[in-house]
N, C-alpha and C positions, 0 to 999 in steps of 0.2 A: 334682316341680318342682326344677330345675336349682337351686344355691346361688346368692343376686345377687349380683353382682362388679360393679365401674365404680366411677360418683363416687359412688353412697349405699351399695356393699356394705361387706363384709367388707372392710380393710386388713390388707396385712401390716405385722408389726413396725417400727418405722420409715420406713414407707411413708406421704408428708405429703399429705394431701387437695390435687386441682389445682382452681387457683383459677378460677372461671366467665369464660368470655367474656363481658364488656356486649355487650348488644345484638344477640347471631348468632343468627341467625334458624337455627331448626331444621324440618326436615320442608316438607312440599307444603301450599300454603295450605289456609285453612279451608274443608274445602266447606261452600257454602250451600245449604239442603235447603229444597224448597217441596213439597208437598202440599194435598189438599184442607183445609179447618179445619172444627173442632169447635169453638164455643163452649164454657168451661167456667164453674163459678160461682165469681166472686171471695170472698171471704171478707176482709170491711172490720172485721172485729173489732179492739178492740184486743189486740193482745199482750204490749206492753210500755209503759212510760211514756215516751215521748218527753221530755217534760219533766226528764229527770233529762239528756241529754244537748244540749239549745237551746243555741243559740249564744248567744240574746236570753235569757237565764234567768241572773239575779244568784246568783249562787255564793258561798256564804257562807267566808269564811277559817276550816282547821282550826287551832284553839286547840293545837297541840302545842309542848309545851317545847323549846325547842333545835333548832330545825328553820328554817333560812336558806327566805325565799318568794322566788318568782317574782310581781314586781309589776305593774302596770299599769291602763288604764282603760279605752283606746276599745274596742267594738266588733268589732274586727279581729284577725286574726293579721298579729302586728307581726316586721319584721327582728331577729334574734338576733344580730348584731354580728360585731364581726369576732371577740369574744372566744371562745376555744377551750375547752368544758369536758372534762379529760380529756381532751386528744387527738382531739374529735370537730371535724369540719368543720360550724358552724350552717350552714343552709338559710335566706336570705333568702325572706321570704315578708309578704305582707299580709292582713287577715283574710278567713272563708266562708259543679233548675232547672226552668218545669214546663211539657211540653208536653202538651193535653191528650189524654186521648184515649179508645178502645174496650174491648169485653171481654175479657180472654186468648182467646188462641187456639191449637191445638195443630199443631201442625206435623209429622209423621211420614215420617222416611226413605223411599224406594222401594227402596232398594239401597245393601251399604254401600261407602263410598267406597274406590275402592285407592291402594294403596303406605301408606309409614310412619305417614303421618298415623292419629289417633283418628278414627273415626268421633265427631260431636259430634249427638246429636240438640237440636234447637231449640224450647222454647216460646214463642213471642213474646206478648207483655203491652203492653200500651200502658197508661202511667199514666192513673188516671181523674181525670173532671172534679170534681175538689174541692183546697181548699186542699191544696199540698203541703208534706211532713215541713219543720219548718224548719232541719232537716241538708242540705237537698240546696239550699245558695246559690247553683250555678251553674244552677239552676233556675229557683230562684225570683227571681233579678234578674241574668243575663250580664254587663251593664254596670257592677255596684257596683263599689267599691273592694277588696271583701270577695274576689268573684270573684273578680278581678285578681291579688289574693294568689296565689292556688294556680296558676294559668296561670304566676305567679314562680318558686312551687313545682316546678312540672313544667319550666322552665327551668333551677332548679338542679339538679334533679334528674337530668335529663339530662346535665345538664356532668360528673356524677361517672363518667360511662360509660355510658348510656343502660343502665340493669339492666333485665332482661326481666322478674324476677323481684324484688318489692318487699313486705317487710314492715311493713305498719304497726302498731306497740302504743304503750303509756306503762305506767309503771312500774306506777301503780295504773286504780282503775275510774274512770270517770265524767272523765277526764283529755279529750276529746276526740279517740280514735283512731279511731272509727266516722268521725264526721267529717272527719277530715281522708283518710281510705281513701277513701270515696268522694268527696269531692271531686275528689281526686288524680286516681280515675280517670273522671271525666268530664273533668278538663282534659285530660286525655290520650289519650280518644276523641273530643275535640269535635269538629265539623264530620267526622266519619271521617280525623282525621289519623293516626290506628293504633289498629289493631285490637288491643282492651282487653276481659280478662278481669276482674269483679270478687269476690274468694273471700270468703266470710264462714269462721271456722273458728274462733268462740267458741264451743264446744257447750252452752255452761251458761247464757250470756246471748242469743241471736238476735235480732238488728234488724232484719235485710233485710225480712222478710215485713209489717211494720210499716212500713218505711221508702217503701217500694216499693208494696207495696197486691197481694202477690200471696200463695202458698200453691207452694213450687215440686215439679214433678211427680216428682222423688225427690230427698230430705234429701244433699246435700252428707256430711254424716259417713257416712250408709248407703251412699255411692258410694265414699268414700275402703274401708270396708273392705269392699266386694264387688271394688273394682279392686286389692287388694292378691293376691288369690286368682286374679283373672283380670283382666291388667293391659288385655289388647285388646276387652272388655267396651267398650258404647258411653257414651258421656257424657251426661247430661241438664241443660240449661242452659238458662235462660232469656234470650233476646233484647228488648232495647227500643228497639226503633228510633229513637226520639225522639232519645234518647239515645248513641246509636251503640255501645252498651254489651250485652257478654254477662253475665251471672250466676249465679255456682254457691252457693247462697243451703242454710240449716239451715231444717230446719220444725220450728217450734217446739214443736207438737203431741209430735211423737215424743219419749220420754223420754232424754234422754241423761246417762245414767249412768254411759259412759266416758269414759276419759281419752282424748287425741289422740294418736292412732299415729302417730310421728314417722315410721318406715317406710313407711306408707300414705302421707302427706303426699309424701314424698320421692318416691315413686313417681310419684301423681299429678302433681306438679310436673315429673318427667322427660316424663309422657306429654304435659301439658297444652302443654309447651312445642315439642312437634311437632307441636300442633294450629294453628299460623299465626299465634299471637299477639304484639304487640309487645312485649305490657306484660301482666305478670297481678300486679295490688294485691291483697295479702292484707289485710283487717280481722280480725285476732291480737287472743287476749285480751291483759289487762295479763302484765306480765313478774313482778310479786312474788306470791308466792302457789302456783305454781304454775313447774312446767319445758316447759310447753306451746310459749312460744317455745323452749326451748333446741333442742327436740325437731326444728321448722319450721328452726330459722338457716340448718342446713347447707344445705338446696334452695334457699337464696333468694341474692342477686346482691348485697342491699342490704336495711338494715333501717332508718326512721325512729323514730324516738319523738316522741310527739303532749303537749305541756306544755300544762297551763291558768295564766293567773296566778291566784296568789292562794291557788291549793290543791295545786299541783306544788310537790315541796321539794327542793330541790338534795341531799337526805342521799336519798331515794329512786331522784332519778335516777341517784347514784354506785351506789346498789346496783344498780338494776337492771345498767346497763355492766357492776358486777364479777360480775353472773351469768351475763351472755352471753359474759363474757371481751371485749369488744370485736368479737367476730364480725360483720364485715360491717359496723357500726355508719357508715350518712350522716351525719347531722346529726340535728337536734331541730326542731321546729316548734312555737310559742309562740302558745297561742288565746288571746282577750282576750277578756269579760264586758261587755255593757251597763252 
């Protein structure tokens, strides 16, 4: 295999990374692939505690010495002002759907599609009939205030450049990034106004399959490093119609004991971004702890961090910033506690 050269290879000396276009659309739309269907069996287990991430879940203040809090009370993710921390532009926002429906079904190629584009193979999922995750608020009530928020979100968000390519983390765990990822992108697929990838790429913690109520037919990490080896390999993604949402979702099952190939990422993110999407939201672990964001920055257009009050600390967010160097860095988004 040839050496990679471009925006993720090797640089020469001197030679300064070019900055991403917002917004340009790259490659020949997404084909849509229909086939006969398979019913497959969901798997409603739990996997993880939802409850440690609720938006309705009272969040106890950490007791640490010397550490300035992020305050507040309602329910919502509240406007972050016009105040600038570090050179960051805040994201005005308010705080954060369920349509019901059938069994997964599979969906298989006939042929694969030509010119540049990825082939994308599609599972389609329809959420099923039971209370939904209470992460997914453009869900479970389109009309709140809460909702409202993130559709502000995806307003400011756009104003920075419309980025194709959108990181979401927070410094630590349990901060609201899962959250506010996927919210972000159903405001951003709603009613099919653009076509929206959503990536989960925490290999240690996985929500989707929990979130969502599905098992997807090959692990997102086991795709990043089969397409690093062989990049024009096809893609396997779950579709939700309801939703208007694609998903490249971890299974939690499989043991992940590595770390995330910033290379593979980079990759996928060059490939994914020839696949017709407008918008792909990454769900990144937290930033301390770990160089997993540093690793992701460079592919991406734009990067959020997701704040709780009460347990976000102004000394963690300076850190995280002076890890990433400022790379990319939008704004902050500020969840509030019942």
């Amino acid at each position: 295999m040839s050496k990679r050269t471009g925006r993720y290879g090797d640089r020469q000396p001197g030679e300064k990374t070019p900055s991403p276009t917002f917004g340009e659309r790259r490659g020949a739309p997404l084909p849509l692939l229909t086939q006969p269907m398979v019913a497959v069996e969901i798997n409603r287990r739990e996997l993880v505690d939802p409850a440690q991430t609720r938006l309705d879940n009272p969040v106890q203040a950490r007791a640490e010495a010397g550490q300035t809090r992020l305050d507040g009370a309602a329910p919502r993710i509240v406007d972050t002002g016009p105040t600038r921390v570090d050179g960051m532009q805040p994201l005005k926002v308010e705080a954060g759907a369920i349509a019901h429906g059938k069994p997964t079904v599979m969906m298989a190629p006939s042929a694969k599609p030509t010119g540049g584009a990825p082939q994308i193979d599609l599972t389609q999922h329809h959420l099923p009939d039971e209370p939904p995750d209470p992460r997914l608020a453009l869900v479970i009530d389109p009309d709140s205030e809460r909702s409202a928020a993130f559709r502000v979100l995806r307003h400011h968000l756009l104003e920075v450049g419309r980025p194709q390519v959108v990181i979401v983390s927070s410094p630590q765990t349990g901060e609201g990034k899962t959250t506010t990822a996927i919210n972000l992108a159903l405001a951003l697929s709603e009613c099919g106004r653009a076509k929206t990838l959503l990536v989960e790429t925490h290999v240690r913690r996985p929500q989707f399959t929990n979130i969502f109520k599905f098992v997807p037919p090959w692990c997102f990490a086991e795709q990043l490093a089969a397409h690093r080896h062989q990049p024009t390999m096809p893609w396997s993604l779950v579709d939700i119609p309801q939703l208007w949402l694609h998903i490249a979702a971890i299974n939690p099952r499989i043991a992940q004991t590595q770390l995330l190939d910033g290379p593979a990422f980079a990759i996928a993110m060059e490939r994914l971004r020839q696949g017709g999407y407008d918008h792909i939201v990454v769900d990144a672990p937290p930033v301390l702890g770990s160089a997993d964001v540093n690793l992701m920055a460079d592919a991406a257009d734009a990067v959020v961090f997701a704040l709780r009050a009460r347990r976000s600390t102004v000394r963690d967010l300076r850190f995280a910033i002076d890890q990433l160097g400022g790379t990319n860095i939008s704004g902050t988004v500020l969840l509030h506690d019942e």
